[in-house]
Each structure stands twice: as C-alpha cells, then as structure tokens.
C-alpha beads as a LAMMPS data file, in Angstrom:
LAMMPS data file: protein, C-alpha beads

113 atoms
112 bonds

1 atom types
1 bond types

-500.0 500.0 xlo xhi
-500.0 500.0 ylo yhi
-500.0 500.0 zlo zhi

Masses

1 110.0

Atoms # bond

1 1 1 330.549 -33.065 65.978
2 1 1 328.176 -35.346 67.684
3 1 1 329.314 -38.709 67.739
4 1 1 326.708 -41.415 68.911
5 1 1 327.117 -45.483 67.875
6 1 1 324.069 -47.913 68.557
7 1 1 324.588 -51.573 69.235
8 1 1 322.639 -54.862 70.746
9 1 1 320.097 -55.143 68.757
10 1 1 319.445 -58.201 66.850
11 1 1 315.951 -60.794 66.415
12 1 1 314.508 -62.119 69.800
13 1 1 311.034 -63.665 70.438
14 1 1 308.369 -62.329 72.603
15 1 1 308.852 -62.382 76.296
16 1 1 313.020 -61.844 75.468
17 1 1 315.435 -59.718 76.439
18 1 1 317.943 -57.663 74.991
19 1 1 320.426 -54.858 76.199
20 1 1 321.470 -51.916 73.601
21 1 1 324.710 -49.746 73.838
22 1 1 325.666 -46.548 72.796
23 1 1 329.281 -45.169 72.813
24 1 1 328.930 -41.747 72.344
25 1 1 331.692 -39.325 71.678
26 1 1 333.190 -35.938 70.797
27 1 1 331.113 -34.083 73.104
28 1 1 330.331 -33.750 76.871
29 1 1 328.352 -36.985 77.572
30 1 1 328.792 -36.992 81.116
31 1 1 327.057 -33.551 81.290
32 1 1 324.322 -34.347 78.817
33 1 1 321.222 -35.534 79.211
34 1 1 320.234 -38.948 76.968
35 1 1 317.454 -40.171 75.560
36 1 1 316.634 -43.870 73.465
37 1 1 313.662 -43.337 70.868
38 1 1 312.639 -45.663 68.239
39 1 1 311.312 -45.477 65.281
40 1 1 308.832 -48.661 63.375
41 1 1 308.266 -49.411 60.005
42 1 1 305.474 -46.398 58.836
43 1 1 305.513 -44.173 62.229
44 1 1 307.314 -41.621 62.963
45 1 1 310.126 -41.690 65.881
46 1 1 308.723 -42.410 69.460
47 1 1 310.655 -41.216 72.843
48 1 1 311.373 -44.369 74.731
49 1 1 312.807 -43.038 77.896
50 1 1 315.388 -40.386 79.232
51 1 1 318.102 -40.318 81.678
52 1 1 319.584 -37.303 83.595
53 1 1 323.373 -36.645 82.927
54 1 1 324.231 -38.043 86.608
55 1 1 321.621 -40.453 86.831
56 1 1 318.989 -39.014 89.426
57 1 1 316.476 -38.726 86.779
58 1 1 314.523 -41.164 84.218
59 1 1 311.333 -41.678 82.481
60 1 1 309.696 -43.407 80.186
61 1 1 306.928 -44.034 77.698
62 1 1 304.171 -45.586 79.151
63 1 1 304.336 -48.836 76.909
64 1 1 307.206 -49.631 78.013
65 1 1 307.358 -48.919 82.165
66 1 1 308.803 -51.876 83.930
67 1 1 309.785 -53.840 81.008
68 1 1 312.678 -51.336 79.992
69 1 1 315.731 -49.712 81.555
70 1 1 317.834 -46.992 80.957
71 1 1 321.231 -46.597 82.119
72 1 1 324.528 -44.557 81.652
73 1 1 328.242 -45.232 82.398
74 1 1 329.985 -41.545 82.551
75 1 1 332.906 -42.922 82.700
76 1 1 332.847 -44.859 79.775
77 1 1 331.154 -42.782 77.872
78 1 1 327.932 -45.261 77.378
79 1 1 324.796 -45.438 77.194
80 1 1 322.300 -48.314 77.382
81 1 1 318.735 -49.808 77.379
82 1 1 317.992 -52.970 78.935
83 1 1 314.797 -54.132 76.959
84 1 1 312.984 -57.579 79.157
85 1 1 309.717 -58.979 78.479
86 1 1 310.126 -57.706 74.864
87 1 1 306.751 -57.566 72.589
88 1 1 306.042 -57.811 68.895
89 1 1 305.306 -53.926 68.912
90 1 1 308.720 -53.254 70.457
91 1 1 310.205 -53.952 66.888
92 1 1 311.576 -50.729 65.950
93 1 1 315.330 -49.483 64.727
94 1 1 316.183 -47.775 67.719
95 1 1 318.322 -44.936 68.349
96 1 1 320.307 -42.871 70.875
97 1 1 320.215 -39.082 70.771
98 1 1 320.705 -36.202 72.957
99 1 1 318.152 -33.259 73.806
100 1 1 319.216 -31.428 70.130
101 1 1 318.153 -34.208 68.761
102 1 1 321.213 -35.875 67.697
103 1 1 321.220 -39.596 66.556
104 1 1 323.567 -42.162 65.655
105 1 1 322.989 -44.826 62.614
106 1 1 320.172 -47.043 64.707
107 1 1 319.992 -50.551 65.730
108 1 1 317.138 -52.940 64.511
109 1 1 315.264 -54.904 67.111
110 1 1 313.231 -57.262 65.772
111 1 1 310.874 -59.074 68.242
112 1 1 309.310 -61.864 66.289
113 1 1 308.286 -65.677 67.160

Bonds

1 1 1 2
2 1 2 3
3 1 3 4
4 1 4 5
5 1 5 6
6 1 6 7
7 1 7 8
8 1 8 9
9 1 9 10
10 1 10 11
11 1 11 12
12 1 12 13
13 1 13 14
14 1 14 15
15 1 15 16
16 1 16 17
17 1 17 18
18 1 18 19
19 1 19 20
20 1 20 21
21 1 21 22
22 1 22 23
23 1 23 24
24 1 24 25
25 1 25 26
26 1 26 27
27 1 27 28
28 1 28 29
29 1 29 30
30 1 30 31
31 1 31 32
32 1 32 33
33 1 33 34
34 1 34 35
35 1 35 36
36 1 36 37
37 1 37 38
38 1 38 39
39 1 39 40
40 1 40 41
41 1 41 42
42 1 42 43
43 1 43 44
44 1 44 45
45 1 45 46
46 1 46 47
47 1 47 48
48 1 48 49
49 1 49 50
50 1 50 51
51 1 51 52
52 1 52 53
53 1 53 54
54 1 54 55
55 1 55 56
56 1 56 57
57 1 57 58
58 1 58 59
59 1 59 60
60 1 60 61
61 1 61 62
62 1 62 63
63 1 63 64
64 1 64 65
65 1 65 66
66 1 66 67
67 1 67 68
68 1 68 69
69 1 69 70
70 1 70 71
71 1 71 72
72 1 72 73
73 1 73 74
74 1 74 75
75 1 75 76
76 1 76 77
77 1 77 78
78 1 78 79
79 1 79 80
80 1 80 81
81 1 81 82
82 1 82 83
83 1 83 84
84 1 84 85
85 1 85 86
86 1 86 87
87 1 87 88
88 1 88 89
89 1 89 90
90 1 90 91
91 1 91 92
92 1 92 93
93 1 93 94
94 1 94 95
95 1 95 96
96 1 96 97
97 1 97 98
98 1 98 99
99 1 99 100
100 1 100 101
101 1 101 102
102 1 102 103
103 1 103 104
104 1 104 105
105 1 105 106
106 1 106 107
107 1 107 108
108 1 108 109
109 1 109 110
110 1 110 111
111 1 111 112
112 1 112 113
C-alpha cells in the first residue's frame, strides 16, 4: 500500500516562502512519477506541478511558473515543493500523489498578512 506523508506547511505572509516534503514509502518511488496538487476551501483539487521519476521532466500550472519548484531525492525517498513569492490564493491543503492518484493526509498552507 501506498504510503505518502506531507510536511512544511504552516502560515506565511504574502511574498514568503515555504518548502513542503513528502516521504513516501512502500512502493517504487524512485521509478514513479510525482505530482503536488492542492486543493482550497470550496474547489476542487488543482495539479500544481509534476516531476519525472529521474528528474529530466517538470511542469507546472501556469499560476504558479517561476514562483514554485519541484524536486525529488530518490535516494531518500522524498519529495518536495519549494513555494517563493507565495500569494493569498496559494492557500490551499496541499498534497503529494502519484499518477493513480494516490495522496497522503495534506499539509495546510496558509498565506495570509
């Protein structure tokens, strides 16, 4: 069973900068690609951005394009999003979850003055 753990998040004001972690485990991370989506009060979930299982590949959401960074340790067995130049609409609980969809628990991000 898919194991995934979200962690980082936490209330910032706008124009700050947080990272978010993943530990993922009991399944083949390192071959695996990853995505972060989010998910604010009322909508439904929104992709964020992906990463390739080795690291050649990444996109992401328009919104967020050269504010946000995603990242992967294979070795470790992580997963992370560097969030800089947050904004109020960034405030989601974000999530972690491979291409089937799977998610861990969420972490909040609350970007608030």
């Amino acid at each position: 069973e898919v194991h995934l753990v979200e962690s980082g998040g936490g209330l910032v004001q706008p124009g700050g900068s947080l990272r978010l972690s993943c530990a993922a485990s009991a399944f083949s991370f390192n071959s695996r690609t990853m995505k972060w989506v989010r998910q604010s009060p009322g909508k439904g979930l929104e992709w964020v951005a992906t990463i390739s299982s080795g690291s050649d590949y990444t996109a992401y959401v328009d919104s967020v394009k050269g504010r946000f960074t995603i990242s992967r340790d294979n070795a470790k067995n992580m997963l992370f999003l560097q969030m800089n130049s947050l904004k109020l609409d960034d405030t989601a609980v974000y999530y972690c979850t491979t291409t089937f969809g799977e998610r861990g628990q969420g972490t909040q991000v609350t970007v608030s003055s």
